[in-house]
N, C-alpha and C positions, 0 to 999 in steps of 0.2 A: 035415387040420386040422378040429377041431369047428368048430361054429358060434360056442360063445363067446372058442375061441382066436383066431379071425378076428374076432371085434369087438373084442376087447381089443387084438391089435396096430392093428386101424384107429382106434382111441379112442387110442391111444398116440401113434401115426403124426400124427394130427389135430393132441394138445396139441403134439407137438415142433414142428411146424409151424405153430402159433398163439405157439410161445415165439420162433422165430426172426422169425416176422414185429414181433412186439414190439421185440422185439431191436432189430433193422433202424430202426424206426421212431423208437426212443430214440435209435440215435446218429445219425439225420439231421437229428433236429431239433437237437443240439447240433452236429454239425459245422461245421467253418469251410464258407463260400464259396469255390470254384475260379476263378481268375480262368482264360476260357477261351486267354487269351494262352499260359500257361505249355507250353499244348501244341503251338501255334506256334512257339514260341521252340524246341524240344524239334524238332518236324520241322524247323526253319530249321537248326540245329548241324547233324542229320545232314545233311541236302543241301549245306551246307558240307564236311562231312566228306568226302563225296560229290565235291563239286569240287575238292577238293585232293588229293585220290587220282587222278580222271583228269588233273590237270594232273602230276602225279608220273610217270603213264604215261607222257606227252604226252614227257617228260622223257627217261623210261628206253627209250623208243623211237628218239628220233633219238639217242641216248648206244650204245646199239645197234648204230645204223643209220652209225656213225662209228667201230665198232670201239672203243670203250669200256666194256668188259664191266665194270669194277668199278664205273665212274660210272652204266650203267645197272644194275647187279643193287643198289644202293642206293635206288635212284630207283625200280625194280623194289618193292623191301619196302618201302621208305616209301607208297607207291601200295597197296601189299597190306595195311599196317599200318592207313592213311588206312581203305580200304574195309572192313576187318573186323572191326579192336579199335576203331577209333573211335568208330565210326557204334553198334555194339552198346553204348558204352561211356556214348556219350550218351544212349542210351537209355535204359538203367539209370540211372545218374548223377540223367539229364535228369526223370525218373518220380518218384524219392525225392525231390530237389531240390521239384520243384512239391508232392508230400503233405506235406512237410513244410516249407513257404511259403518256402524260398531262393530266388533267381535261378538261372536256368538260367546255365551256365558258358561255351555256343555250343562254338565248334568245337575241335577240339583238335588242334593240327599234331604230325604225327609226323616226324622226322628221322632216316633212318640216314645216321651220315656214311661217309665211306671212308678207311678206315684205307691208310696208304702201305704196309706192309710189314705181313707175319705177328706182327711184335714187335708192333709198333703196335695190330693188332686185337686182342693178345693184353690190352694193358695197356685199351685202349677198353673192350671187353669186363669185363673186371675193375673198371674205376671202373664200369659200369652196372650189374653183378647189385650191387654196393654199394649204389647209390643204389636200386636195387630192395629190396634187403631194409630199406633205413631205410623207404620208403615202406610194405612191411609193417609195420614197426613204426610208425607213422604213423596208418597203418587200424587197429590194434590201440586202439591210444590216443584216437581220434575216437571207434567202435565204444561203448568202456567211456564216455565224455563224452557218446554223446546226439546226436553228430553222424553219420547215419547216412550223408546223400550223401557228408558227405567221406571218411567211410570206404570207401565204394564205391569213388570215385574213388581213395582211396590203394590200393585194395589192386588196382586194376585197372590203376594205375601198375606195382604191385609186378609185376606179372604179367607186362608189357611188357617191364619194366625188367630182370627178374632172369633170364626164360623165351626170349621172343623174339627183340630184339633183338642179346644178348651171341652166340646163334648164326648169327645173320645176319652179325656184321659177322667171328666164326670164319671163315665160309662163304667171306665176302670177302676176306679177307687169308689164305685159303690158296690163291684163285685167283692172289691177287695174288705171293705164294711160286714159283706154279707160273710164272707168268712170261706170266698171259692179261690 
């Protein structure tokens, strides 16, 4: 590169970086105030989420530990569900929630229950990916409204509802088939 081709991208490089500090500085001086609670409130759900997953453990261990394989492999995914979709779910959730001045929501219990028989998981199963695709259409409808946390939350419902749990409790009422 010439000499003038390298002042002209540094003369370039300079205003884009004088446009964004502008930038920057316009929308902080209009932005709202952060109350620092909301990110409080936002780690307090997860550590809840947190503790209601190792007590699910706590749960699916001596269920276990008693030869009750389908009461612990519920106890089992509730504790997995508690630990992974929750805690990431309040996060997200908990994040939009606060930018866009809602209350935080706190924790969010998850439940698999235990289906008696294979018919039973098969029907359990079936009202849940239902209720999971209304909650996509739910998110769909907040989304278009302007409500972006509860879209979050509907569609991270949907995802629970229609993806995870309908095969977990398959999982469980074909142990329960097999006769464990």
């Amino acid at each position: 590169m010439g000499y003038q081709t390298s002042r002209s991208l540094l003369v370039g490089l300079g205003a884009a970086v004088a446009a964004f500090g502008a930038a920057t500085m316009v929308s902080a001086a209009t932005a709202q105030t952060a109350r620092a609670d909301d990110f409080t409130d936002i780690i307090n759900a997860v550590n809840g989420d947190l503790t209601l997953g190792q007590g699910e453990f706590a749960t699916a261990f001596l269920d276990f530990g008693s030869n009750h394989v389908n009461d612990g492999l519920a106890a089992f995914f509730s504790g997995l569900d508690e630990d992974l979709w929750s805690t990431s779910t309040n996060v997200e959730v908990g994040t939009l929630a606060a930018l866009t001045g809602l209350p935080i929501i706190g924790s969010i219990p998850v439940g698999v229950p235990v289906p008696t028989d294979f018919a039973d998981a098969v029907a359990e199963a079936e009202s849940t990916f239902a209720a999971g695709q209304a909650d996509f259409a739910g998110a769909a409808t907040a989304l278009s409204d302007g409500f972006y946390a509860s879209a979050a939350l509907e569609q991270a419902l949907g995802s629970l509802l229609s993806f995870d749990i309908p095969s977990q409790l398959l999982l469980i009422g074909g142990l329960e088939a097999l006769g464990l």
